[in-house]
mmCIF file of the protein (N, C-alpha, C, O) and its ligand, coordinates in Angstrom:
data_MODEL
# 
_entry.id   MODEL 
# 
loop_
_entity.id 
_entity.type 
_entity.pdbx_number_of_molecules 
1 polymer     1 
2 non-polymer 1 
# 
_entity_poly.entity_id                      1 
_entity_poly.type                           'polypeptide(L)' 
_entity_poly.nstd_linkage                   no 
_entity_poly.nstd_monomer                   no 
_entity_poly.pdbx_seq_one_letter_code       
;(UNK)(UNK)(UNK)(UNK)(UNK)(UNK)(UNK)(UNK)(UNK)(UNK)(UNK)(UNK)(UNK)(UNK)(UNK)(UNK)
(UNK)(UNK)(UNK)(UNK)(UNK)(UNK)(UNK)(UNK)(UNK)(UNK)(UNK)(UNK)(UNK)(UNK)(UNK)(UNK)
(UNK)(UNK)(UNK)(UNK)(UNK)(UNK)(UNK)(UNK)(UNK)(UNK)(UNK)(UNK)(UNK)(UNK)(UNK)(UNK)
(UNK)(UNK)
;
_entity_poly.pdbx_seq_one_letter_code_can   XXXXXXXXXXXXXXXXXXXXXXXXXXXXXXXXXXXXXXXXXXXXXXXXXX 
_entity_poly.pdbx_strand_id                 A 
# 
loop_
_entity_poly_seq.entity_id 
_entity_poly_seq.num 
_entity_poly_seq.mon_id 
_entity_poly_seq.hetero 
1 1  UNK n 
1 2  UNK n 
1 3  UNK n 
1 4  UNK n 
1 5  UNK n 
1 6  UNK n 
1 7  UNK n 
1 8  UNK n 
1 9  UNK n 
1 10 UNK n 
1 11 UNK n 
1 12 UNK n 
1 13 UNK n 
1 14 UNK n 
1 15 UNK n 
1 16 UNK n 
1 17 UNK n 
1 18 UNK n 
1 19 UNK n 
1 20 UNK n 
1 21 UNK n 
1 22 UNK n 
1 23 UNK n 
1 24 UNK n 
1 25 UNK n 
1 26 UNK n 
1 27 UNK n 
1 28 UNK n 
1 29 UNK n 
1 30 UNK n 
1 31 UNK n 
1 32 UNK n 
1 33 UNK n 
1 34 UNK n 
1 35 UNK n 
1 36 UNK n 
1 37 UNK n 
1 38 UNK n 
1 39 UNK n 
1 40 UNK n 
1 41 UNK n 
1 42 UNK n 
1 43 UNK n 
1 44 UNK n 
1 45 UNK n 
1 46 UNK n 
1 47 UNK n 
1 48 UNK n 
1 49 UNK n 
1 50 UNK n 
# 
loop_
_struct_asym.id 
_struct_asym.entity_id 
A 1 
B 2 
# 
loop_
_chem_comp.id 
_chem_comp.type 
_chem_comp.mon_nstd_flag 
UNK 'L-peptide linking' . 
ZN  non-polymer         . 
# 
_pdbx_entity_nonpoly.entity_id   2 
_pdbx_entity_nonpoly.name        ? 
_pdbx_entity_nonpoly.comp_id     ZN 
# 
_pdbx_nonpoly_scheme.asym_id         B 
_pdbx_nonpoly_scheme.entity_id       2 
_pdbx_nonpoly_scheme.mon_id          ZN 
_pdbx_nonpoly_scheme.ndb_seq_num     1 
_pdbx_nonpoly_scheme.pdb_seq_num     101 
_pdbx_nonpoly_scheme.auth_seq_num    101 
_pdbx_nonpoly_scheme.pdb_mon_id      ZN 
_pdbx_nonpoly_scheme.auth_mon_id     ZN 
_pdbx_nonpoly_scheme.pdb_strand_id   A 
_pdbx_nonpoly_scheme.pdb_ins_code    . 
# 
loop_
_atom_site.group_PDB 
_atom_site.id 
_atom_site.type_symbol 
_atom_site.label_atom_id 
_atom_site.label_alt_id 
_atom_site.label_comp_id 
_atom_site.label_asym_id 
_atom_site.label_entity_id 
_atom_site.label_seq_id 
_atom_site.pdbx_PDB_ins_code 
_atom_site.Cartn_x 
_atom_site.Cartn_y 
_atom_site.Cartn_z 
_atom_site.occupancy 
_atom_site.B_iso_or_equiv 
_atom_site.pdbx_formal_charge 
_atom_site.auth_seq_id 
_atom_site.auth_comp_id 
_atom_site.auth_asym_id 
_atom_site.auth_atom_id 
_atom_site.pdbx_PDB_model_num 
ATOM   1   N  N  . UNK A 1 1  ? 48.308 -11.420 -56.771 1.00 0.00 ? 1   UNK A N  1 
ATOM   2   C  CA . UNK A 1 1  ? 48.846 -10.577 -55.697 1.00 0.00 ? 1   UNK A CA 1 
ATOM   3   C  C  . UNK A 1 1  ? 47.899 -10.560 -54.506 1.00 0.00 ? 1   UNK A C  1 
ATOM   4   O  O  . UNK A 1 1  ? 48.535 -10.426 -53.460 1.00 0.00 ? 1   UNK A O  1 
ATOM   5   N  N  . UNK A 1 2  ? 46.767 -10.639 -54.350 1.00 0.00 ? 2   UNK A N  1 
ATOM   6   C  CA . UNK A 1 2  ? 45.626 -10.609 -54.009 1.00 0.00 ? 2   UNK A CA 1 
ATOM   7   C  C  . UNK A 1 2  ? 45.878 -11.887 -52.915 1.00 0.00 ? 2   UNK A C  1 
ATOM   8   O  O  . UNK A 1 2  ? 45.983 -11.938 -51.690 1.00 0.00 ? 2   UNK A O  1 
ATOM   9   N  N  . UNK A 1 3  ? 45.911 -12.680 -53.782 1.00 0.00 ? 3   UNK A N  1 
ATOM   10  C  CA . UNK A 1 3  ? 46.129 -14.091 -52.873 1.00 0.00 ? 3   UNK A CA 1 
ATOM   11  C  C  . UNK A 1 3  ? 47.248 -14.143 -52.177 1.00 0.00 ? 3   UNK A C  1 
ATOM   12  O  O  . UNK A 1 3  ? 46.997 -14.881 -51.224 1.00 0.00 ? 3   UNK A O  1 
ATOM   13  N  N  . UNK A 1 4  ? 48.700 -13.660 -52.086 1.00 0.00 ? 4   UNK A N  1 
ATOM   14  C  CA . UNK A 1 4  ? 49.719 -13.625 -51.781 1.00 0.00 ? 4   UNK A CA 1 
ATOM   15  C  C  . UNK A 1 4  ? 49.536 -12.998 -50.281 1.00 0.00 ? 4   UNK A C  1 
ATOM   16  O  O  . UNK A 1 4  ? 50.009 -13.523 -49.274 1.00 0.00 ? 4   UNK A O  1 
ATOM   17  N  N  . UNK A 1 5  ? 48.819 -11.864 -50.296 1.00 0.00 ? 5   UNK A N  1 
ATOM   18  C  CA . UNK A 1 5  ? 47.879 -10.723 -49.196 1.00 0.00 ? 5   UNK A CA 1 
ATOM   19  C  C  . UNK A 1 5  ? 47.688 -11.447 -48.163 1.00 0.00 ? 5   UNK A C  1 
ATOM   20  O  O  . UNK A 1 5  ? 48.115 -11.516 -47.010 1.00 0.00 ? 5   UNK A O  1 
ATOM   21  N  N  . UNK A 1 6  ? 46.603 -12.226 -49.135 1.00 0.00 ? 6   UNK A N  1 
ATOM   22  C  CA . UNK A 1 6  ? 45.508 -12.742 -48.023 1.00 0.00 ? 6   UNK A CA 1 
ATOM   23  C  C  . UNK A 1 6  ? 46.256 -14.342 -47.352 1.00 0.00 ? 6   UNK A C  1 
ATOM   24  O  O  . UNK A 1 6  ? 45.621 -14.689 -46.356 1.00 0.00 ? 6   UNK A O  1 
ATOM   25  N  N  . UNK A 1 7  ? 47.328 -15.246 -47.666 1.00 0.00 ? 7   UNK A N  1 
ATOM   26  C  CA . UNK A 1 7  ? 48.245 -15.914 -47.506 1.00 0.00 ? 7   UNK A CA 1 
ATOM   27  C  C  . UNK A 1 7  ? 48.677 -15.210 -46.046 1.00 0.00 ? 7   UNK A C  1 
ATOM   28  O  O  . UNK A 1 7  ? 48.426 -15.557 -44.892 1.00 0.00 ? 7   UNK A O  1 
ATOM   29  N  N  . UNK A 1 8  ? 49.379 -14.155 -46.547 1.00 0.00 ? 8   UNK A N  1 
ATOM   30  C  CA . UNK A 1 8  ? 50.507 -13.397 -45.231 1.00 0.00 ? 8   UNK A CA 1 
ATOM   31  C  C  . UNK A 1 8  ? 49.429 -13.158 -44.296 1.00 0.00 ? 8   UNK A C  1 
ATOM   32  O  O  . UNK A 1 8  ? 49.658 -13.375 -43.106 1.00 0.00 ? 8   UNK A O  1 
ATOM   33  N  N  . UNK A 1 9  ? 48.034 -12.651 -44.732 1.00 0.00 ? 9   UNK A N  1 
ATOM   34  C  CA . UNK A 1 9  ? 47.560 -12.320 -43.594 1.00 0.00 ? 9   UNK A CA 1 
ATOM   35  C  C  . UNK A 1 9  ? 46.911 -13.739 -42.544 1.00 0.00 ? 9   UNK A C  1 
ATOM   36  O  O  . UNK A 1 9  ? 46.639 -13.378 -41.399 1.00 0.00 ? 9   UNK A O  1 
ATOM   37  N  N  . UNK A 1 10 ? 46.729 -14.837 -42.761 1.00 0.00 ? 10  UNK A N  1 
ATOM   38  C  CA . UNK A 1 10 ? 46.425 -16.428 -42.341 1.00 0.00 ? 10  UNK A CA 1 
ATOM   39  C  C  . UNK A 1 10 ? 47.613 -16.079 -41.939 1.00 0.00 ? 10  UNK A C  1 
ATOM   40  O  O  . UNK A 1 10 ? 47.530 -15.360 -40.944 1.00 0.00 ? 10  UNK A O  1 
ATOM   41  N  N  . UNK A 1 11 ? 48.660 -16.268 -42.271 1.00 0.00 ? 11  UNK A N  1 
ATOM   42  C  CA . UNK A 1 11 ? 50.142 -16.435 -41.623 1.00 0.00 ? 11  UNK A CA 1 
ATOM   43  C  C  . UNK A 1 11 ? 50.523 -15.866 -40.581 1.00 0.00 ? 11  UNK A C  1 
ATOM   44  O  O  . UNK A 1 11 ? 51.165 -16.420 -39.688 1.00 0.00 ? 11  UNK A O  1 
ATOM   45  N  N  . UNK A 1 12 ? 50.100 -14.486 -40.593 1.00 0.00 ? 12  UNK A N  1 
ATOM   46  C  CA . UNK A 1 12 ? 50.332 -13.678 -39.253 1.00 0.00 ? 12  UNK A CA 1 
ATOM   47  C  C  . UNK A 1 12 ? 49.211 -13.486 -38.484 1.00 0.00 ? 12  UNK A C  1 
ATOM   48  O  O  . UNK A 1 12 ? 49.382 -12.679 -37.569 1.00 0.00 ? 12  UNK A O  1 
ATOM   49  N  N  . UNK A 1 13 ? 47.823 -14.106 -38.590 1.00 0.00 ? 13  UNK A N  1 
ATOM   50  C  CA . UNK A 1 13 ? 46.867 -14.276 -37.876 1.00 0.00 ? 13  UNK A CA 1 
ATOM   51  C  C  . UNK A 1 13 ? 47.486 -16.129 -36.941 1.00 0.00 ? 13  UNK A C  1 
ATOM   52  O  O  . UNK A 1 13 ? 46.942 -16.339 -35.857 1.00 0.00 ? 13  UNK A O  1 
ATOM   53  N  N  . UNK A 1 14 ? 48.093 -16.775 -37.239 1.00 0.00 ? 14  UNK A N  1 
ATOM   54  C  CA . UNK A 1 14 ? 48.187 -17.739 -37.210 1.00 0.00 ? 14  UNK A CA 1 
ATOM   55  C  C  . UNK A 1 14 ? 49.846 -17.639 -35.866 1.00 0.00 ? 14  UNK A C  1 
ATOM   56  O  O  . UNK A 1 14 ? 50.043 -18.162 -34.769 1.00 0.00 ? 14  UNK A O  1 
ATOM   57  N  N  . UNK A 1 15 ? 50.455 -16.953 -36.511 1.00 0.00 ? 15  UNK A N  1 
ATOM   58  C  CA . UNK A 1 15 ? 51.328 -16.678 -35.539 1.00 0.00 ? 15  UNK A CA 1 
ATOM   59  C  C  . UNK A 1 15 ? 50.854 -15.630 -34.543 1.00 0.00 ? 15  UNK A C  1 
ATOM   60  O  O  . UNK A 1 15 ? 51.218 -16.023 -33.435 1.00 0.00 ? 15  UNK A O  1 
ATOM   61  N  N  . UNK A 1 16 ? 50.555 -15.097 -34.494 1.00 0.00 ? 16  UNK A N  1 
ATOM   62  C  CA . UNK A 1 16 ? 49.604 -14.437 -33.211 1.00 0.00 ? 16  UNK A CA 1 
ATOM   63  C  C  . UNK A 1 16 ? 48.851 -15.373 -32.545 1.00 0.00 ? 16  UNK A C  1 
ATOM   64  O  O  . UNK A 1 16 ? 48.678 -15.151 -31.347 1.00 0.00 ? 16  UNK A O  1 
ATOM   65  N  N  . UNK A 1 17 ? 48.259 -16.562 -33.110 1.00 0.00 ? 17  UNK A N  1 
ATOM   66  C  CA . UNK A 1 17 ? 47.576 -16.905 -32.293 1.00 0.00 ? 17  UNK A CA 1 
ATOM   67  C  C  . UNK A 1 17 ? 48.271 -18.356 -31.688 1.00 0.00 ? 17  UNK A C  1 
ATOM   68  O  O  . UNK A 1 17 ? 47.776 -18.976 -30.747 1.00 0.00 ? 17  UNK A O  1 
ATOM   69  N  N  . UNK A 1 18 ? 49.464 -18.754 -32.383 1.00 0.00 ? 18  UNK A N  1 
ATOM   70  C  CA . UNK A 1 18 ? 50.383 -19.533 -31.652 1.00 0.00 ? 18  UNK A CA 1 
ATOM   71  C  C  . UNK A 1 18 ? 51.139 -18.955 -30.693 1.00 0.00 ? 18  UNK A C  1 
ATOM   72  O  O  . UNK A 1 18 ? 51.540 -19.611 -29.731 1.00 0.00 ? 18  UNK A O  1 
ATOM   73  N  N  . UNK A 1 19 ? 51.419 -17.644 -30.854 1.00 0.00 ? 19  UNK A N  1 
ATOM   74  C  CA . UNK A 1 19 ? 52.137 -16.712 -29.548 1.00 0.00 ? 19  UNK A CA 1 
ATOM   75  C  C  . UNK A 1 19 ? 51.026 -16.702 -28.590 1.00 0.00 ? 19  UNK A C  1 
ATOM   76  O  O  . UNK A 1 19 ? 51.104 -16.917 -27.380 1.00 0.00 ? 19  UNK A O  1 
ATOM   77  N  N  . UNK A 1 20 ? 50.108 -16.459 -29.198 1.00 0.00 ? 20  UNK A N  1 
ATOM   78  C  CA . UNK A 1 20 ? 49.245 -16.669 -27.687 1.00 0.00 ? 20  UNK A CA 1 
ATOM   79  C  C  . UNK A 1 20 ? 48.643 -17.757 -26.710 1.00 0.00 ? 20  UNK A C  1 
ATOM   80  O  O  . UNK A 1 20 ? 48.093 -17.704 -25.610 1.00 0.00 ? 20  UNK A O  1 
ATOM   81  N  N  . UNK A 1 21 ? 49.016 -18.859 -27.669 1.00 0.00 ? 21  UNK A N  1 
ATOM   82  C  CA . UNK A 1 21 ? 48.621 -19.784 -26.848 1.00 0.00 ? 21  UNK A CA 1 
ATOM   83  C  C  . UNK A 1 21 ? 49.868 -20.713 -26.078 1.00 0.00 ? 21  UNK A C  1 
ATOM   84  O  O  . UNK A 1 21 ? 49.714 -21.649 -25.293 1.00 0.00 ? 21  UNK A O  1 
ATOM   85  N  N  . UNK A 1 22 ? 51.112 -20.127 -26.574 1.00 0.00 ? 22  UNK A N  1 
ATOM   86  C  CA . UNK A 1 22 ? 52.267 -20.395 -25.949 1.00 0.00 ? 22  UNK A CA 1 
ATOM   87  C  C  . UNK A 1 22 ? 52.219 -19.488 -24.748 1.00 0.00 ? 22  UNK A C  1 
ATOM   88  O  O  . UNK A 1 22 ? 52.539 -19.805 -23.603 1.00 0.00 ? 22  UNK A O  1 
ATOM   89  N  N  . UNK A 1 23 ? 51.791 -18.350 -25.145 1.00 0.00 ? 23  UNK A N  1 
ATOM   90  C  CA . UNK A 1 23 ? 51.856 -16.808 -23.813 1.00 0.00 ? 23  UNK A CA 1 
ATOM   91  C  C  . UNK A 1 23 ? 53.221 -16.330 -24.292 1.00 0.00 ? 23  UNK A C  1 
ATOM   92  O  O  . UNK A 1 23 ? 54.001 -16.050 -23.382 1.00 0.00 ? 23  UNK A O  1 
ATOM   93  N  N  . UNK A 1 24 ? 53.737 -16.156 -25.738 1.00 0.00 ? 24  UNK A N  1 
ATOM   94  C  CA . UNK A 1 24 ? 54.693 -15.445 -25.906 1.00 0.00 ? 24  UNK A CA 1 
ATOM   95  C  C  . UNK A 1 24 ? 54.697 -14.311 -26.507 1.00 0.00 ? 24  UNK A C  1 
ATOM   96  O  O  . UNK A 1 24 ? 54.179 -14.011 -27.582 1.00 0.00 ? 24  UNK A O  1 
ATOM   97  N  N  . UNK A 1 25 ? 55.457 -13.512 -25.590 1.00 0.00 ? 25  UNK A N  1 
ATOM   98  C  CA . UNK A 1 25 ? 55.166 -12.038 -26.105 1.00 0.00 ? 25  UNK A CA 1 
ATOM   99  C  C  . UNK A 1 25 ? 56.253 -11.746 -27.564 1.00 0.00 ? 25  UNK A C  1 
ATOM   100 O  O  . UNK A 1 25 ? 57.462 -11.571 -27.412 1.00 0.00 ? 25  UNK A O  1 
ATOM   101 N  N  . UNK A 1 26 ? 55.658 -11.736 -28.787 1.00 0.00 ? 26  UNK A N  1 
ATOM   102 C  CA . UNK A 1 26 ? 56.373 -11.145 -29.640 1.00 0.00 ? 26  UNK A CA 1 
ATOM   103 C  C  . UNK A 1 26 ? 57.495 -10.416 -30.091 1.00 0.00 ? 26  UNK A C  1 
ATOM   104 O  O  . UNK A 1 26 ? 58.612 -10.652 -30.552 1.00 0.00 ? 26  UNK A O  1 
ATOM   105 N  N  . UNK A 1 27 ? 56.701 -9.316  -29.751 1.00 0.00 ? 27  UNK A N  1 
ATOM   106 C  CA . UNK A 1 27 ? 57.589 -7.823  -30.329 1.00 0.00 ? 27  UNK A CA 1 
ATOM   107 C  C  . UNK A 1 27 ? 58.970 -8.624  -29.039 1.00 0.00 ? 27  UNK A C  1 
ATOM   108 O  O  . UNK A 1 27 ? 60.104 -8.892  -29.436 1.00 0.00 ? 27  UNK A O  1 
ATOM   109 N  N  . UNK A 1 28 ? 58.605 -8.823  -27.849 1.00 0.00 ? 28  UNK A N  1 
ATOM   110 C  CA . UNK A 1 28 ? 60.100 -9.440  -27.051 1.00 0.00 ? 28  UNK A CA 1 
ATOM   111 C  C  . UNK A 1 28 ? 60.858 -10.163 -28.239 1.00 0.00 ? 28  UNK A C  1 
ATOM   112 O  O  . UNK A 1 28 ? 61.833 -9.805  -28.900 1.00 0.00 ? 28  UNK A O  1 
ATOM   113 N  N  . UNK A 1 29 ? 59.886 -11.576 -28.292 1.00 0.00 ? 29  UNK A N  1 
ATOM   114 C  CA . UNK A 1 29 ? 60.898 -12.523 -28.832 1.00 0.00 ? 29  UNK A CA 1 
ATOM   115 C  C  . UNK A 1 29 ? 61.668 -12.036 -30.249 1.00 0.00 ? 29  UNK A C  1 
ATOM   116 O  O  . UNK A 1 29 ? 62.734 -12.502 -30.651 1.00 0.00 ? 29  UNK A O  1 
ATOM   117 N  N  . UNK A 1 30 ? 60.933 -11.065 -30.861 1.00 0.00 ? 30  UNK A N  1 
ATOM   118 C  CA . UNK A 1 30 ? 61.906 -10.558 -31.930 1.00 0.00 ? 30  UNK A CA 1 
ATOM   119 C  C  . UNK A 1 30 ? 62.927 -9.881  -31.417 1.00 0.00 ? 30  UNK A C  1 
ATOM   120 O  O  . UNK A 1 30 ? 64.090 -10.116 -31.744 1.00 0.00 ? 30  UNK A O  1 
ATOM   121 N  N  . UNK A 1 31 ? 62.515 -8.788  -30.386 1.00 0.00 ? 31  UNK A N  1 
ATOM   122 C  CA . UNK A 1 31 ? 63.255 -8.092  -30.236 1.00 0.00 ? 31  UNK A CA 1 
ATOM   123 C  C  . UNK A 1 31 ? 64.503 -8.968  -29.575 1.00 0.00 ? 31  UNK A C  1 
ATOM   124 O  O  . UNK A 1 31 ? 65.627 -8.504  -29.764 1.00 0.00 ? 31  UNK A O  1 
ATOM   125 N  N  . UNK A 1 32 ? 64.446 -9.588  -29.192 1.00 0.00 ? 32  UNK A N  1 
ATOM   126 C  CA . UNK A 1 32 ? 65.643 -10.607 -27.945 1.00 0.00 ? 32  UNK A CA 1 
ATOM   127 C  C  . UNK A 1 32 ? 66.717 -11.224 -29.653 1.00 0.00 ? 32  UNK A C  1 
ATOM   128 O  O  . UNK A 1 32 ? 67.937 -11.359 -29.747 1.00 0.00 ? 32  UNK A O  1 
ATOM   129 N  N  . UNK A 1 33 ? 65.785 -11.426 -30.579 1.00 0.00 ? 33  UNK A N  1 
ATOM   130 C  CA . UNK A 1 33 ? 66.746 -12.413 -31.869 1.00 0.00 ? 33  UNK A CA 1 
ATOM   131 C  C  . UNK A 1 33 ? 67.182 -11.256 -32.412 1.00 0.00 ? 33  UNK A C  1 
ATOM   132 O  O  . UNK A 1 33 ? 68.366 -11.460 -32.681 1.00 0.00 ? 33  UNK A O  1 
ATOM   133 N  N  . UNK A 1 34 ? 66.839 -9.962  -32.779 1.00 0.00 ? 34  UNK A N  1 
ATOM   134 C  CA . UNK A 1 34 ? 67.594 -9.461  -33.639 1.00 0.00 ? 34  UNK A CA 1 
ATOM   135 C  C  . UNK A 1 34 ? 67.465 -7.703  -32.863 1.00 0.00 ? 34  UNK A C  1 
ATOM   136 O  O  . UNK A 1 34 ? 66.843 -6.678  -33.142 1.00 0.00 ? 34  UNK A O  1 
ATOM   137 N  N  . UNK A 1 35 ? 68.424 -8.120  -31.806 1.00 0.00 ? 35  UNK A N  1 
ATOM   138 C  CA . UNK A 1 35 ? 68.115 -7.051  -31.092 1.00 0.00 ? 35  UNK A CA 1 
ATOM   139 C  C  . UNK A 1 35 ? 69.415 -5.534  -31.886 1.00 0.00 ? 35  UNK A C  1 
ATOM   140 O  O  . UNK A 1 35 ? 70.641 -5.462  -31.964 1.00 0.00 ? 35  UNK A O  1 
ATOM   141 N  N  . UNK A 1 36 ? 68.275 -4.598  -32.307 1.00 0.00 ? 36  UNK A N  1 
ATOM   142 C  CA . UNK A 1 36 ? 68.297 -2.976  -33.044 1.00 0.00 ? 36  UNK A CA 1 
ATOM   143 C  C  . UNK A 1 36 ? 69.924 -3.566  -33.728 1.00 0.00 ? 36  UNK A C  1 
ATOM   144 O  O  . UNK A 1 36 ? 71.065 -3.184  -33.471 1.00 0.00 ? 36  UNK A O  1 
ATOM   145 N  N  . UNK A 1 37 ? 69.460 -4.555  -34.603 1.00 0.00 ? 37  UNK A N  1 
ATOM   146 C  CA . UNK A 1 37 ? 70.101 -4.662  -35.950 1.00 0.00 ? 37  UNK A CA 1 
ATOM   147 C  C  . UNK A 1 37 ? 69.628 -5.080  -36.975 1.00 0.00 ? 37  UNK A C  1 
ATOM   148 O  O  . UNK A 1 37 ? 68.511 -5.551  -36.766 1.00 0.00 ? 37  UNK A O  1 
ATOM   149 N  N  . UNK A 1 38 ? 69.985 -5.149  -38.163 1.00 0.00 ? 38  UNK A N  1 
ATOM   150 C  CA . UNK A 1 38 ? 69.544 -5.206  -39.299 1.00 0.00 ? 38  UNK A CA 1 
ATOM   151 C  C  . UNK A 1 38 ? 69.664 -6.860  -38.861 1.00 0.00 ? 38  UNK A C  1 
ATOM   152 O  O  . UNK A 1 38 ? 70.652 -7.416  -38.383 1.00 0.00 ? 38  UNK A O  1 
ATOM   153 N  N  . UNK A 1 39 ? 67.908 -7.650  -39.286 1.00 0.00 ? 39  UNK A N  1 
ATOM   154 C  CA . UNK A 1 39 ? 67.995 -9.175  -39.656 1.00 0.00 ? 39  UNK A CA 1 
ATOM   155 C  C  . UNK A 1 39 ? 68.852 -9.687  -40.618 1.00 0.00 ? 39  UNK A C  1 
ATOM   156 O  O  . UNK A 1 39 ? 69.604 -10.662 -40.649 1.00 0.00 ? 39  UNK A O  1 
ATOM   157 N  N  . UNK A 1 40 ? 68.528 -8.695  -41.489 1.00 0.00 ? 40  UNK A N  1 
ATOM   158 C  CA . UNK A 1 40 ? 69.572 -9.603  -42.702 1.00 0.00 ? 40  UNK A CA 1 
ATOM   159 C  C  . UNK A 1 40 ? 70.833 -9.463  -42.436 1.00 0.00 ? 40  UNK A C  1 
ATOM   160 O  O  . UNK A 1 40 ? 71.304 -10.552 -42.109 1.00 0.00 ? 40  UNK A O  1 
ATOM   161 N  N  . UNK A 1 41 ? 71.743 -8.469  -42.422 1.00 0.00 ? 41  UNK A N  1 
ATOM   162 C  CA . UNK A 1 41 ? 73.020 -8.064  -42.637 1.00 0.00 ? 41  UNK A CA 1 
ATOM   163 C  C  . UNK A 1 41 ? 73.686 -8.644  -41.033 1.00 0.00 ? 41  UNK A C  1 
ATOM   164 O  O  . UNK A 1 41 ? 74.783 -9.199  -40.973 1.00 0.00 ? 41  UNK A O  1 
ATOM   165 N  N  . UNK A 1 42 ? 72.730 -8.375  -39.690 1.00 0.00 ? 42  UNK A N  1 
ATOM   166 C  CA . UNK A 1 42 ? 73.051 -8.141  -38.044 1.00 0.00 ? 42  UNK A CA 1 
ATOM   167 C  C  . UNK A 1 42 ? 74.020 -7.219  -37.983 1.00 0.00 ? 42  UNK A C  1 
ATOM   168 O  O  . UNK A 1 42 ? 74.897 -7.415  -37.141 1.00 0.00 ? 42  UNK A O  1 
ATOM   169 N  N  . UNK A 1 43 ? 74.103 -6.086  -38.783 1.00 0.00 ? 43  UNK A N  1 
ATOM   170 C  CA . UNK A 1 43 ? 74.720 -5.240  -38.397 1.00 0.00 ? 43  UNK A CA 1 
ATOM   171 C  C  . UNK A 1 43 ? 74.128 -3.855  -38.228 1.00 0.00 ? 43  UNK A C  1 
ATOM   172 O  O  . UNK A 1 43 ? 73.406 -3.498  -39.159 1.00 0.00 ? 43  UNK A O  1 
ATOM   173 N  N  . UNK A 1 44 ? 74.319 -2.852  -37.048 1.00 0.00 ? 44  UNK A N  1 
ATOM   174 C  CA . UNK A 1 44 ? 73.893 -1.942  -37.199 1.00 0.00 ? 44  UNK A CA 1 
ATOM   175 C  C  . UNK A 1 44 ? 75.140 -0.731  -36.789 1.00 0.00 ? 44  UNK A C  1 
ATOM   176 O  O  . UNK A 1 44 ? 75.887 -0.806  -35.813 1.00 0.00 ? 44  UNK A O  1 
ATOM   177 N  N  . UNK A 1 45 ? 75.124 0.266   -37.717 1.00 0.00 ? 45  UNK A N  1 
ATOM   178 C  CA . UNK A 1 45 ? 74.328 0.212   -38.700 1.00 0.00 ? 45  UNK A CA 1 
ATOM   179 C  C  . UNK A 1 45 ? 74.192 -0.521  -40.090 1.00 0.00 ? 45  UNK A C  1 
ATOM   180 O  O  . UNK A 1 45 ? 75.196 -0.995  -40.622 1.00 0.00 ? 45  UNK A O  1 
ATOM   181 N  N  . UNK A 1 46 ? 72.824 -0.622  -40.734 1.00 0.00 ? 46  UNK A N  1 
ATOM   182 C  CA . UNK A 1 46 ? 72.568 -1.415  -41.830 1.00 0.00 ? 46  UNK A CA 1 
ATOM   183 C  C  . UNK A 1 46 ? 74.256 -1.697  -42.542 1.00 0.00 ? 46  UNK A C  1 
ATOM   184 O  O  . UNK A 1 46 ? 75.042 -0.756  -42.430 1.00 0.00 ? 46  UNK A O  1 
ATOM   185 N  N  . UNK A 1 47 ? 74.750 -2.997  -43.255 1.00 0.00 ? 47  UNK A N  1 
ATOM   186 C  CA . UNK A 1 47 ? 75.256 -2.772  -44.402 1.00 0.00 ? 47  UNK A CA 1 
ATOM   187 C  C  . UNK A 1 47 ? 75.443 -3.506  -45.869 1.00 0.00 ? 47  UNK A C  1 
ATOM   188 O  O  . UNK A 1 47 ? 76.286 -3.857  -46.695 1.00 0.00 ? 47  UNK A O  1 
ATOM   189 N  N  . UNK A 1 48 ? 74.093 -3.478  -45.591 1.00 0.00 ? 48  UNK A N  1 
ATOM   190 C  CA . UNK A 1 48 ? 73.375 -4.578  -46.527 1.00 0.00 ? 48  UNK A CA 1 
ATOM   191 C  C  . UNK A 1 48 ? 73.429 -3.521  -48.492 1.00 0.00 ? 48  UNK A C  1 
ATOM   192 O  O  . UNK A 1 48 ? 73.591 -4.041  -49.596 1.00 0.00 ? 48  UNK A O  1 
ATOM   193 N  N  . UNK A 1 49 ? 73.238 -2.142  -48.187 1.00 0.00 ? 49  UNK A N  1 
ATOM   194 C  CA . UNK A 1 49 ? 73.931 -1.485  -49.259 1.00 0.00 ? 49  UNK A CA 1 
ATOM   195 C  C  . UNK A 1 49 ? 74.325 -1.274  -49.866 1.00 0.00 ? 49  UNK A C  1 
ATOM   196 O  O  . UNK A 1 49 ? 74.015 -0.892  -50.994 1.00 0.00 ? 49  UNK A O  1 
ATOM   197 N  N  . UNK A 1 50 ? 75.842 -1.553  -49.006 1.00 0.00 ? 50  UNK A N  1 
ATOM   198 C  CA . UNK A 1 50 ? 77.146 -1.651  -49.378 1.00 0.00 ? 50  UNK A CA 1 
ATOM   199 C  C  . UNK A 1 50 ? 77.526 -2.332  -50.314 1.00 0.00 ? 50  UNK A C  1 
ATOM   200 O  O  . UNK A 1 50 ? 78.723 -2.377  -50.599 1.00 0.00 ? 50  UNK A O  1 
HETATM 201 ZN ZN . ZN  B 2 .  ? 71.395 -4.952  -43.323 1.00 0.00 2 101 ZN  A ZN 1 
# 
């Protein structure tokens, strides 16, 4: 589990630092793909639940 951690954390150190050397702002580009809906389901509200 330990290793799994420390994996995600290379991974998202790694994408931070490809956003930055593109100059892309993040939290945007997520927000622009899955804009205030559920990723999985794209529905809001959620109905992944269901
Ligand atoms: Zn959902």
């Amino acid at each position: 589990m330990d290793n799994i951690k420390e994996e995600l954390a290379d991974c998202f150190a790694w994408i931070g630092a490809l956003a930055n050397l593109y100059d892309i702002d993040l939290e945007a580009a997520f927000l622009e793909k899955y804009p205030d809906k559920c990723p999985t389901c794209r529905k809001n509200p959620c109905i992944c639940t269901d």
